[in-house]
C-alpha positions in Angstrom: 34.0 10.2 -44.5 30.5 10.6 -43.7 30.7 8.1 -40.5 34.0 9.5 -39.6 31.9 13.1 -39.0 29.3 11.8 -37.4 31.4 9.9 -35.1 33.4 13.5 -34.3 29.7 15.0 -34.0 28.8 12.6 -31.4 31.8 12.7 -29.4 31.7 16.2 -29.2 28.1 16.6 -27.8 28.7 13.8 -25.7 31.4 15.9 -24.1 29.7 19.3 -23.7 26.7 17.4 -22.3 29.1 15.8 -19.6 31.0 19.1 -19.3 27.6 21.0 -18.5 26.4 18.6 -16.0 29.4 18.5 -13.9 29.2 22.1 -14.3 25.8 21.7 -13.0 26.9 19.8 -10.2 29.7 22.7 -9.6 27.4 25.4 -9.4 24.9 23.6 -7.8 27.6 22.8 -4.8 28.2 26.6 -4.0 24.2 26.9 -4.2 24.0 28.9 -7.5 21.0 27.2 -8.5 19.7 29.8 -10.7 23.1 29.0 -12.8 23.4 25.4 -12.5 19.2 25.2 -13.9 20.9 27.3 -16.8 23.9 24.3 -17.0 21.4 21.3 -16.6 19.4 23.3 -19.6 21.7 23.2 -22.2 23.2 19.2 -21.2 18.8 18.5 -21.8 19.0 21.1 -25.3 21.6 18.3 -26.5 19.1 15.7 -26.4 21.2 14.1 -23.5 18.2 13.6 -21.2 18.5 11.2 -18.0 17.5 10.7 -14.5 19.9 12.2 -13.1 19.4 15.3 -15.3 16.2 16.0 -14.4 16.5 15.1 -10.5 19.6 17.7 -10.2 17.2 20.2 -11.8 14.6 19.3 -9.5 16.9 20.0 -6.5 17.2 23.1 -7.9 14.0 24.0 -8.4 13.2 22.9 -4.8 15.8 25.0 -3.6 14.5 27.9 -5.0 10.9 26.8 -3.6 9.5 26.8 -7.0 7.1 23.9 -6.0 5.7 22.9 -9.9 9.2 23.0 -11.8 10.6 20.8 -9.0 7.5 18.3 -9.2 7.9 18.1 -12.6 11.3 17.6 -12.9 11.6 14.6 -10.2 8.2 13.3 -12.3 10.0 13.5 -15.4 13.2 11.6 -13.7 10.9 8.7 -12.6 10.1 8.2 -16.1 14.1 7.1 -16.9 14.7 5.4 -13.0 10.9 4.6 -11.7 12.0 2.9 -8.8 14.7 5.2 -7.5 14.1 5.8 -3.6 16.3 9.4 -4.0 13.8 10.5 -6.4 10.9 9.8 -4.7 11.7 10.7 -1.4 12.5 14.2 -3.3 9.3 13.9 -4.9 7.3 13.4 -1.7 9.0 16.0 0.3 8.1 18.5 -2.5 4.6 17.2 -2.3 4.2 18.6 0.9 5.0 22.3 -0.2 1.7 22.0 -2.4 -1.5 23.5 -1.4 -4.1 20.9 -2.8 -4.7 18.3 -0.7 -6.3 15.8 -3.3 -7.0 11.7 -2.1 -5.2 9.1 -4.5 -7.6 6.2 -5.1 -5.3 2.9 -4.7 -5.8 0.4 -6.6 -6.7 -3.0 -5.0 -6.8 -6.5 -6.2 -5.1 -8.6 -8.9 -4.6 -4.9 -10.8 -2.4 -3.3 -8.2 -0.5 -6.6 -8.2 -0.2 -6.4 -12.1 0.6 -3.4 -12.1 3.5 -3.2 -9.4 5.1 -6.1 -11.2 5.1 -4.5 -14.4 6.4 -1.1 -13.3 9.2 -2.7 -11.5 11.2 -2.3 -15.0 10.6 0.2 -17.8 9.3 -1.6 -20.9 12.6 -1.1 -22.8 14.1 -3.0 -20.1 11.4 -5.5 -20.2 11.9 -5.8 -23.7 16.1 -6.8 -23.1 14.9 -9.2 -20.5 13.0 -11.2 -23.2 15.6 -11.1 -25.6 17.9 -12.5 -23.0 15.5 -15.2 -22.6 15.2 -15.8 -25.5 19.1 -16.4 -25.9 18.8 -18.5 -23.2 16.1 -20.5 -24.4 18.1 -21.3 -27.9 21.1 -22.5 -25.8 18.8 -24.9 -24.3 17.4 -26.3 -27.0 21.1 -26.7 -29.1 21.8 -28.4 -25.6 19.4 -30.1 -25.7 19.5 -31.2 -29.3 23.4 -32.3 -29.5 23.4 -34.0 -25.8 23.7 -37.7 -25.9 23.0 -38.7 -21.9 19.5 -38.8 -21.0 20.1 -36.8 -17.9 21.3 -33.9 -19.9 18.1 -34.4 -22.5 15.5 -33.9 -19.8 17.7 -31.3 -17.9 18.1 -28.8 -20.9 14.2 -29.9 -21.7 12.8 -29.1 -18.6 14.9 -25.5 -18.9 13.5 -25.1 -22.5 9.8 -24.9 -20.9 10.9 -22.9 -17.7 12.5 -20.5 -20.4 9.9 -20.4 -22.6 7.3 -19.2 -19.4 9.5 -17.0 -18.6 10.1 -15.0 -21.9 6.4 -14.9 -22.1 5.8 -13.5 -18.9 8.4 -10.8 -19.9 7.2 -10.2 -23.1 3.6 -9.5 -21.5 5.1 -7.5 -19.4 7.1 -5.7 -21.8 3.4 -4.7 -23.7 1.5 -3.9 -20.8 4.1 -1.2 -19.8 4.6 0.4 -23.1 0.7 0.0 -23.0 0.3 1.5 -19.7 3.2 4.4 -20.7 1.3 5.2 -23.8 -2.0 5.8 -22.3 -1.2 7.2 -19.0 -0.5 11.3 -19.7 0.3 13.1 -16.2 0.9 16.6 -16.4 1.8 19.5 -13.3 -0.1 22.6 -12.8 1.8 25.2 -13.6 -0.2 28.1 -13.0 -0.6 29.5 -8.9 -4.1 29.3 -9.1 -7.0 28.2 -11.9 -10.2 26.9 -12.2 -11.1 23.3 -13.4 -13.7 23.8 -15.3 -17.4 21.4 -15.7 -16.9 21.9 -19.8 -14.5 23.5 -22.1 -15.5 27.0 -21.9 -14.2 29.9 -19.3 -18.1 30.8 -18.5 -19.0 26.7 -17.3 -19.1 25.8 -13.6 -16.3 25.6 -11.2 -15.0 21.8 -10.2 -12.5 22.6 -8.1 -9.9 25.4 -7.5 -5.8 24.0 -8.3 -3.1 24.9 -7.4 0.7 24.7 -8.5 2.8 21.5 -8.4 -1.0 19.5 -8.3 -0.7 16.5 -10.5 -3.5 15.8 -12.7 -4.0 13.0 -16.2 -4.6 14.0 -19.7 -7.7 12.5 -21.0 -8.7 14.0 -23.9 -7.6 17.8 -25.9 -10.1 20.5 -27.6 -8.2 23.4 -28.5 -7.0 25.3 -25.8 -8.6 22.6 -23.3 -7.9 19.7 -21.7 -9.6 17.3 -19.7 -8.0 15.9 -17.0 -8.7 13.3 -13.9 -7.2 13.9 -10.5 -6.0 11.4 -8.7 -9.3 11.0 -6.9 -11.0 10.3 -10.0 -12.6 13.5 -10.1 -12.9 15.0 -14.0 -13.1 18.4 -15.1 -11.5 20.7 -18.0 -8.5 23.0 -17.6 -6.7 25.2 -20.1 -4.1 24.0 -21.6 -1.3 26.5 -21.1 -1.8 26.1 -17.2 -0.2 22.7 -17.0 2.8 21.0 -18.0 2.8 17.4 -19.7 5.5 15.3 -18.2 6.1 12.8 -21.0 
């Protein structure tokens, strides 16, 4: 009885959260954003979260030129659909509304290549791609245990190995991005203006003035602090309740 209501539960939010986005999408068509923000709210408040969620909210947002809730919202779409060209084309053109101009230090070398390899997938998906390998891998070996030519022997041997590379490379892959998700924290600025600060304290030197819809990196939290890294590599200390944590 217990499954049977839990079922019913789960249809039933299911259903209000596709109602409320494609009453999102309604509203958002005869450009009440205000209301469709309001619609795309209560689909995320039913723990139905997505890309596609988050990047109609950031439309929104955009529309209504608030600069940091439309950066966040496209930032915290990349995190479901990181390679989505929609999104980031968004993302860039709401970029450009933002006052801080602040240099991204690229990274160069066998890092940056790493690093765009890995990020081509989300680590859940990386982690599917090994287990298909892995399936793969057993159908070679039962193929290669139960044939009796010696063609088919060295064929499903061969396969085994190129498998086997293969769902190590994934798996490796599938660490280094859950690594990589773990550790890397961006947030938004949230406030119009504030200070980064040369220590934790409202009385320390000035870094740098910020602005809203900047992008900074969580490093490190004391109280009502936290230290973040632009994307120039520039430190400093901000207060916490000025920016937004995207994951």
């Amino acid at each position: 009885m217990k499954n049977i209501f839990y079922i019913l539960l789960l249809t039933t939010q299911v259903f209000f959260a596709q109602n409320g986005f494609e009453t999102g999408n309604d509203l958002y068509q005869k450009s009440k954003y205000k209301e469709a923000i309001a619609a795309y709210e209560n689909v995320l408040k039913s723990n139905k979260q997505s890309a596609e969620v988050y990047f109609n909210l950031g439309n929104c947002y955009y529309k209504l030129n608030q600069v940091a809730p439309a950066i966040y919202n496209y930032e915290k779409a990349l995190l479901f659909s990181p390679n989505d060209s929609e999104v980031l084309e968004n993302l860039r053109f709401a970029q450009k509304r933002t006052i801080d101009e602040i240099k991204v230090i690229p990274k160069v070398g066998f890092g940056k290549l790493l690093r765009e390899f890995t990020a081509t997938y989300h680590y859940n998906t990386w982690a599917w791609i090994s287990v298909s390998f892995s399936v793969l891998f057993l159908f070679s070996f039962i193929g290669y245990y139960f044939s009796q030519l010696t063609l088919y022997k060295r064929t499903f041997f061969v396969g085994m190995f190129v498998l086997f590379f293969l769902l190590l490379i994934s798996v490796a892959a599938a660490i280094f991005e859950k690594s990589h998700y773990r550790n890397e924290k961006p947030a938004i600025v949230f406030a119009e203006m504030v200070e980064l600060k040369s220590e934790p304290q409202k009385l320390s030197s000035n870094v740098i003035t910020l602005h809203e819809g900047t992008k900074v990196y969580v490093k490190e939290t004391l109280e009502n602090w936290k230290k973040v890294q632009l994307t120039d590599g520039s430190e400093g200390w901000i207060e916490a309740n000025a920016i937004k944590e995207v994951k």
